[in-house]
C-alpha positions in Angstrom: -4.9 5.8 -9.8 -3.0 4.1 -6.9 -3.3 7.3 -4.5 -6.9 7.8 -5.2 -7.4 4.1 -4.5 -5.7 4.8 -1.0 -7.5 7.8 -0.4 -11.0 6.1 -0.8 -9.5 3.2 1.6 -7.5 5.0 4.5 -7.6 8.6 5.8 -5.2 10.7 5.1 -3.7 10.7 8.5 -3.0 7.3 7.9 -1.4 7.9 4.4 0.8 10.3 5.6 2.0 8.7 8.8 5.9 8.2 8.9 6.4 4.3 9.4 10.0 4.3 8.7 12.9 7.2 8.4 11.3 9.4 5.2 8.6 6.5 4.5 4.9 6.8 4.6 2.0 4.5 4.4 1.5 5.6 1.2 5.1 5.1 -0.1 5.1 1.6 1.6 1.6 0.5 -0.2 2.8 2.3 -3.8 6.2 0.0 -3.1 4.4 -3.1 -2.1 1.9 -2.8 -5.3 4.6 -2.4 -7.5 6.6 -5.3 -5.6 3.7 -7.8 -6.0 2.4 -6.4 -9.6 4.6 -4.6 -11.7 2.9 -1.4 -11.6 1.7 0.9 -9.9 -1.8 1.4 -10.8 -4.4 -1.0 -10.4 -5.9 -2.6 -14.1 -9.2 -0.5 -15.7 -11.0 -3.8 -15.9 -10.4 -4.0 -12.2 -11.5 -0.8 -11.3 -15.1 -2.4 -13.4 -15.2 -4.9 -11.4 -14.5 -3.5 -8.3 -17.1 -0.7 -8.7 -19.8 -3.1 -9.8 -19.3 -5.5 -6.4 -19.6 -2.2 -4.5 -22.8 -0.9 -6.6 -24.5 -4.2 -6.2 -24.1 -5.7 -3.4 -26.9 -6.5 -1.4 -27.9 -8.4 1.9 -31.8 -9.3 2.0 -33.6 -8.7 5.3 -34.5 -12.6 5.1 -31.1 -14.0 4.5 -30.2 -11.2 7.4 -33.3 -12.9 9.6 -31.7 -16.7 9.2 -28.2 -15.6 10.1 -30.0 -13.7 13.3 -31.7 -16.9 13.7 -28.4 -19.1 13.8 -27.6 -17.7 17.2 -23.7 -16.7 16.4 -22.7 -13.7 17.8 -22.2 -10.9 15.7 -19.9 -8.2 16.0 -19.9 -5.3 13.2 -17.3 -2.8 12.2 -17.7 0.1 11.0 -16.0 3.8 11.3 -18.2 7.0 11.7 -16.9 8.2 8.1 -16.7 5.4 5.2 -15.9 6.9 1.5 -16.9 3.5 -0.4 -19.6 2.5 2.3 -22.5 4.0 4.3 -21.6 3.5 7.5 -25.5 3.6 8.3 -25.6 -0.1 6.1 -23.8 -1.2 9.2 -25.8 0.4 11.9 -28.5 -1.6 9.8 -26.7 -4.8 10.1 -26.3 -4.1 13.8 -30.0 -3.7 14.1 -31.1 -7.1 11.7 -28.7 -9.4 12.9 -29.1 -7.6 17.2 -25.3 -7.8 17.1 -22.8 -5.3 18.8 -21.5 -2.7 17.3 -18.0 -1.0 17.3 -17.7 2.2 15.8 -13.9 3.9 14.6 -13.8 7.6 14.9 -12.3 9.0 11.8 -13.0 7.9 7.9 -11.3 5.2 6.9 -12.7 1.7 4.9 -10.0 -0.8 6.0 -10.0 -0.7 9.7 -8.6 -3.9 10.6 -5.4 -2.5 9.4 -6.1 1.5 10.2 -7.0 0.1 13.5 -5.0 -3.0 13.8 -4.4 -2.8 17.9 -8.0 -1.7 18.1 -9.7 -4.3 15.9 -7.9 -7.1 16.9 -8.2 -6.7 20.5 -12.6 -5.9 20.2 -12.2 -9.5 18.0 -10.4 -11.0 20.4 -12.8 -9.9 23.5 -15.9 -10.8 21.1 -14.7 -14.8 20.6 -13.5 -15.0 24.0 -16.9 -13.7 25.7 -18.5 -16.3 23.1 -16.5 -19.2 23.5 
């Protein structure tokens, strides 16, 4: 359960990357799971849950139009290939809220850490060009 959890999170390049002498991504998160729970694979009910905030989450175009309307500067993530999330939702939000865009090459879900360097440095150029 723990892998396929990964696998809809990170790419596979990503997963397999050797962090440390014989360790992996994956080895590090299955380690760190088991470190902060007890176990390595996630609860059922939390799968539910999970699976229902993904199914049912929703935006409307009028709550979008008062956040366009507060005038902060929007920057949207996304990468070209999302497993849990169309990354055309975020081309959306791009288009609603007339916020910039940056867009990851590769599939991945948690970019901010896939693309630490990457994400942290766009962040950083987005709040300093709207200080």
């Amino acid at each position: 359960k723990m892998t396929l959890e990964l696998q809809l999170q990170y790419s596979d390049m990503f997963l397999e990357k050797e962090i440390e002498q014989g360790i992996s991504n994956m080895s590090r998160y299955h380690q760190e799971y088991v470190e902060r729970y007890g176990r390595l694979a996630p609860r059922l009910l939390g799968y539910i849950l999970q699976l229902g905030a993904i199914t049912t989450h929703y935006v409307s175009s009028s709550r979008l139009a008062n956040i366009k309307e507060s005038n902060v500067p929007v920057l949207v993530f996304t990468c070209d290939i999302d497993k849990l999330v169309r990354p055309i939702n975020s081309h959306r939000l791009k288009e609603e809220l007339a916020a910039e865009i940056l867009v990851f090459k590769g599939p991945s879900h948690i970019l901010n850490v896939e693309f630490a360097n990457e994400f942290n440095e766009a962040l950083l150029t987005h709040l300093q060009k709207h200080n």
